[in-house]
C-alpha positions as protocol buffer text, in pm:
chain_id: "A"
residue {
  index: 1
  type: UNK
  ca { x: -3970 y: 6362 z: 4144 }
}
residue {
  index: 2
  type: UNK
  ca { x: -3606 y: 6241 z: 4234 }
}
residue {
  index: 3
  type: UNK
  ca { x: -3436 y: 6573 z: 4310 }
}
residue {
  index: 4
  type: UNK
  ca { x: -3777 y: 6701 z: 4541 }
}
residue {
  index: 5
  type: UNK
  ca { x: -3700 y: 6336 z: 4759 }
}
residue {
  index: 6
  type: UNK
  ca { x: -3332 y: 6418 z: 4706 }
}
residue {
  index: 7
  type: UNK
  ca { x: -3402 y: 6755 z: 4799 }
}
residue {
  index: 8
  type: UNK
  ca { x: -3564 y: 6660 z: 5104 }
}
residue {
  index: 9
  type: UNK
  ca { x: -3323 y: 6394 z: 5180 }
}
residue {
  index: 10
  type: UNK
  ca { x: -3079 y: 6656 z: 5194 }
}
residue {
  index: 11
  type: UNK
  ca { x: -3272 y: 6895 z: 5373 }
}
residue {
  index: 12
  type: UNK
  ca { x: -3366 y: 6655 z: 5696 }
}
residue {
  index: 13
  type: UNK
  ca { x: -3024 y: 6556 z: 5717 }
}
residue {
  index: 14
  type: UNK
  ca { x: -2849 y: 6935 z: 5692 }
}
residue {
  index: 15
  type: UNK
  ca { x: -3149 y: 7029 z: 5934 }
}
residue {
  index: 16
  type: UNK
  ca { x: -3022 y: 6729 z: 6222 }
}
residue {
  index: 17
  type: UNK
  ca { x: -2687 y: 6858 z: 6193 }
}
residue {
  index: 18
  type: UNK
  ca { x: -2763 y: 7245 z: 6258 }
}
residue {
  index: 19
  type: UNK
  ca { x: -2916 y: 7144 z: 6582 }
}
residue {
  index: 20
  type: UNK
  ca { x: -2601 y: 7001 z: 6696 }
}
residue {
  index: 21
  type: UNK
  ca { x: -2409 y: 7335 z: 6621 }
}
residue {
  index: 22
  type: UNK
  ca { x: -2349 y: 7533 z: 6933 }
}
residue {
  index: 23
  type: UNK
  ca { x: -2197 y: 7815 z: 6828 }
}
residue {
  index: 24
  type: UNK
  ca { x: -2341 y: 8096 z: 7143 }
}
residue {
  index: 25
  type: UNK
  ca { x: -2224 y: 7836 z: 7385 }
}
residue {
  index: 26
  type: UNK
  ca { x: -1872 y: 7846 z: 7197 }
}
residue {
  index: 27
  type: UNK
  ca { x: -1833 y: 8214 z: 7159 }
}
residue {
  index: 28
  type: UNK
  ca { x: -1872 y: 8207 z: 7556 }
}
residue {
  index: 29
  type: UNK
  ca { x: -1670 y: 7971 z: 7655 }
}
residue {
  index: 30
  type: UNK
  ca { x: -1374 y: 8181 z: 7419 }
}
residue {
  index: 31
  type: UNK
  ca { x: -1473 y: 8464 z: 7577 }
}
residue {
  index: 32
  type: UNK
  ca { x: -1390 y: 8318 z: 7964 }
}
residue {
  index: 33
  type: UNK
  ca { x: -1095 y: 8189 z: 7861 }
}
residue {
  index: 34
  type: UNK
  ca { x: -989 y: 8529 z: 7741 }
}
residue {
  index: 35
  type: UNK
  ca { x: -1109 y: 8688 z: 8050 }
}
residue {
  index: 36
  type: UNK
  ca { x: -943 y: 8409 z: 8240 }
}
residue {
  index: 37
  type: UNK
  ca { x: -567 y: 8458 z: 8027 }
}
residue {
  index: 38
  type: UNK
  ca { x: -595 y: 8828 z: 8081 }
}
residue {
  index: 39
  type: UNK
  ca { x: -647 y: 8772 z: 8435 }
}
residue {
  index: 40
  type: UNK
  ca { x: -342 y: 8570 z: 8452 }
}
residue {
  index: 41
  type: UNK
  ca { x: -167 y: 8811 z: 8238 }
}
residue {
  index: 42
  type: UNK
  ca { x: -249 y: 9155 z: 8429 }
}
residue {
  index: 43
  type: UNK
  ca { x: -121 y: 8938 z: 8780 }
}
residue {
  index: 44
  type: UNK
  ca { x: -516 y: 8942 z: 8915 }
}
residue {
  index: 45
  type: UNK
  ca { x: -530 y: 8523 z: 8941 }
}
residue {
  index: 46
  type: UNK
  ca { x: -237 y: 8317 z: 9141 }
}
residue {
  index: 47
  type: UNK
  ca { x: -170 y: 7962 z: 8978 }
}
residue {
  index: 48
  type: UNK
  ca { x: -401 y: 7787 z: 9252 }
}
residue {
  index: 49
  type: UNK
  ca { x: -701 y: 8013 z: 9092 }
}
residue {
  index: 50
  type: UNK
  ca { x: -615 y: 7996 z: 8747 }
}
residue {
  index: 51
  type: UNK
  ca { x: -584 y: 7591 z: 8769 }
}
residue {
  index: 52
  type: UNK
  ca { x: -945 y: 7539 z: 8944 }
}
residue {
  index: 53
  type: UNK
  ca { x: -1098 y: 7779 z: 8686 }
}
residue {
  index: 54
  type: UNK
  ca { x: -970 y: 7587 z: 8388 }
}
residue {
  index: 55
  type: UNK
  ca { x: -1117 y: 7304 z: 8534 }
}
residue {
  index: 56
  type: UNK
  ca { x: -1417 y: 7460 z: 8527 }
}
residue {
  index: 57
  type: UNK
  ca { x: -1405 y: 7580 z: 8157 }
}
residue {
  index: 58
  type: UNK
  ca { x: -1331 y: 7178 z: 8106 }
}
residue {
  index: 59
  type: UNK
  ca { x: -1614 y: 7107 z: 8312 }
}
residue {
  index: 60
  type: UNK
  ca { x: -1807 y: 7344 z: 8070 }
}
residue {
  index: 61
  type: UNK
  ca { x: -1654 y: 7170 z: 7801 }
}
residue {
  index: 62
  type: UNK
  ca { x: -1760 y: 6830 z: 7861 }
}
residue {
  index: 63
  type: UNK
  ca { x: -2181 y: 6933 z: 7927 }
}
residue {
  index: 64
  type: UNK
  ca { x: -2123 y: 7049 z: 7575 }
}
residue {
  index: 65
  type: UNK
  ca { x: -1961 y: 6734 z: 7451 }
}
residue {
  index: 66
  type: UNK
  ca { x: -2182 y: 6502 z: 7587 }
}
residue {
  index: 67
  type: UNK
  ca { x: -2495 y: 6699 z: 7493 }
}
residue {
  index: 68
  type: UNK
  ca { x: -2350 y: 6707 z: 7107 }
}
residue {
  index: 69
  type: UNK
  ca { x: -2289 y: 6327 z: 7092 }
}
residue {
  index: 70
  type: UNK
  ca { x: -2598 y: 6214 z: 6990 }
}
residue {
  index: 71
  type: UNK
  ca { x: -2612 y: 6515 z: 6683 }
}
residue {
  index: 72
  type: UNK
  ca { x: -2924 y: 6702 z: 6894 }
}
residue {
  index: 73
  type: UNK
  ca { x: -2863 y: 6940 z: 7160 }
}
residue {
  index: 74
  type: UNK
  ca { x: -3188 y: 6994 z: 7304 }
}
residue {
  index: 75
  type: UNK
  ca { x: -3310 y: 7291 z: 7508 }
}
residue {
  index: 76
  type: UNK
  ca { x: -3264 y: 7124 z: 7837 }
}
residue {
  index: 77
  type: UNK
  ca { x: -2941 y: 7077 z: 7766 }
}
residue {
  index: 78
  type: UNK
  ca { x: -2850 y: 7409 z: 7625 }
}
residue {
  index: 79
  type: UNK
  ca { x: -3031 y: 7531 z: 7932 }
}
residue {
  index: 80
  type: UNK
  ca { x: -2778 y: 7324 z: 8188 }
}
residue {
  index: 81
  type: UNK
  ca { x: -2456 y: 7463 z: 7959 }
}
residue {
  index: 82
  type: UNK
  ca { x: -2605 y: 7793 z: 7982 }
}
residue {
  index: 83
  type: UNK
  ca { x: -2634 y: 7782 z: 8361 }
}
residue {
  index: 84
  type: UNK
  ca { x: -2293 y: 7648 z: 8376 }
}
residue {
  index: 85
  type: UNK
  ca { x: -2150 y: 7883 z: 8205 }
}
residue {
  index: 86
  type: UNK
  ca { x: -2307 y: 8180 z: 8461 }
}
residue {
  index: 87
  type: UNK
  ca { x: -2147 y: 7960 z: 8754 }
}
residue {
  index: 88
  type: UNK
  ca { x: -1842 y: 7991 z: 8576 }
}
residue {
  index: 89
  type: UNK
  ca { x: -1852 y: 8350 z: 8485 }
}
residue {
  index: 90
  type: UNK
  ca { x: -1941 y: 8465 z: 8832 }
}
residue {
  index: 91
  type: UNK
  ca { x: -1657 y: 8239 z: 8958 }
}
residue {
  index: 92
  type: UNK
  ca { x: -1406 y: 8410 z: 8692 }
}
residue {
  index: 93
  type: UNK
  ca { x: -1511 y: 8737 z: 8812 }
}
residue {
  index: 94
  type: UNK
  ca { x: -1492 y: 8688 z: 9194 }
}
residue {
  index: 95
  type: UNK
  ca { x: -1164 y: 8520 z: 9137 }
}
residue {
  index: 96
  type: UNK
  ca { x: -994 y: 8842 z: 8968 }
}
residue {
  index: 97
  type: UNK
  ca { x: -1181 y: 9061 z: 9210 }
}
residue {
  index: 98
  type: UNK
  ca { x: -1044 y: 8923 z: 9561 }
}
């Protein structure tokens, strides 16, 4: 009887933490900061670009932090990074193609 409450102690508490994990949203933003450095590196973004496009990867950055502080990222807020994240991406891409 104690290791099924201990086992289901466990569980709820492993199960609130893998909620929290956002590990799509942090594969993405690595990825557009790779597309931003090699955009930097192959002379496509000037220093003005490259400096208002970080601040929109830390823009990025905090949605994510703020939606992980309370240990629940929730699909509203997953949806908001997400669309973030396109603004972003477009924004990376019209600033290497001008």
């Amino acid at each position: 009887m104690k290791t099924l409450v201990l086992a289901a102690v466990l569980a709820s508490i492993t199960a609130g933490t893998a909620f929290a994990g956002t590990p799509l949203i942090n594969a993405r933003q690595h990825a557009q900061s790779h597309r931003i450095f090699n955009g930097v590196a192959s002379g496509q973004l000037t220093y003005g670009e490259t400096q208002r496009l970080i601040a929109g990867q830390n823009h990025v950055r905090n949605l994510k932090m703020q939606a992980r502080a309370d240990g629940v990222v929730t699909g509203w807020e997953r949806a908001r990074i997400h669309t973030a994240q396109n603004v972003q991406s477009a924004r990376i891409f019209w600033k290497r193609h001008n």
